[in-house]
N, C-alpha and C positions, 0 to 999 in steps of 0.2 A: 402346315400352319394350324394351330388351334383355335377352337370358337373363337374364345374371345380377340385374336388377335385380327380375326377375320369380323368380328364386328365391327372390330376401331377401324380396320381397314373401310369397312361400308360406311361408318357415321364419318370418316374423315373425306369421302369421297362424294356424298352427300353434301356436309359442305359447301366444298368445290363445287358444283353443281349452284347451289342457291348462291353462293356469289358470283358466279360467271353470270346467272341469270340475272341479277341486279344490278349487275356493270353493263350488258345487253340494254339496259332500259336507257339508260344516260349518254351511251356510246353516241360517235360521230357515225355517218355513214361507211367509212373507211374504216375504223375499226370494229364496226360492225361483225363484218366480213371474218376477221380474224377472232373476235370471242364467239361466231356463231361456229367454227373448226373446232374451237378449246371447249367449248358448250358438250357439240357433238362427242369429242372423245373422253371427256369427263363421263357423260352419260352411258356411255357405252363401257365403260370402268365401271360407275354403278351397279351396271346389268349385271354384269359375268361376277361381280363380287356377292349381289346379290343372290348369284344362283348356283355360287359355291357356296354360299351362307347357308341356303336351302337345303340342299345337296347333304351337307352335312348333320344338319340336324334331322333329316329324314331316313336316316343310315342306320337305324338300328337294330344288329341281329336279332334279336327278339319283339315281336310286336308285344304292344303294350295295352291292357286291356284296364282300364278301370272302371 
C-alpha cells in the first residue's frame, strides 16, 4: 500500500472515530454499550494504521541530513 493510500486510509478512520465518539454522547444506555465496541475497534484501526503510516515514512535507506 502506498503513502498516500495509507493516509486516506488513517483520515478515513479518524473519521469514524470522531463520529462514533458523537453518537457516544446522545446514545441510549443500551446502545451505549454497542458504540462503546465500534468506538474501541475503530480506535484500534486508527492505532495500527497510524503505525504503519509511521513505519513507513521512517524507512529510509539513507539517512538524511540537512
Amino acid at each position: 500500500m502506498s503513502l498516500r493510500d495509507l493516509a486516506r486510509e488513517l483520515y478515513r478512520a479518524q473519521q469514524q472515530v470522531e463520529r462514533l465518539e458523537k453518537l457516544l454522547l446522545s446514545a441510549s444506555p443500551e446502545e451505549e454499550l454497542v458504540l462503546q465496541g465500534e468506538l474501541q475497534e475503530a480506535q484500534a484501526e486508527r492505532q495500527q494504521l497510524q503505525k504503519m503510516l509511521n513505519g513507513r515514512k521512517d524507512t529510509s535507506p539513507l539517512p538524511r541530513k540537512f
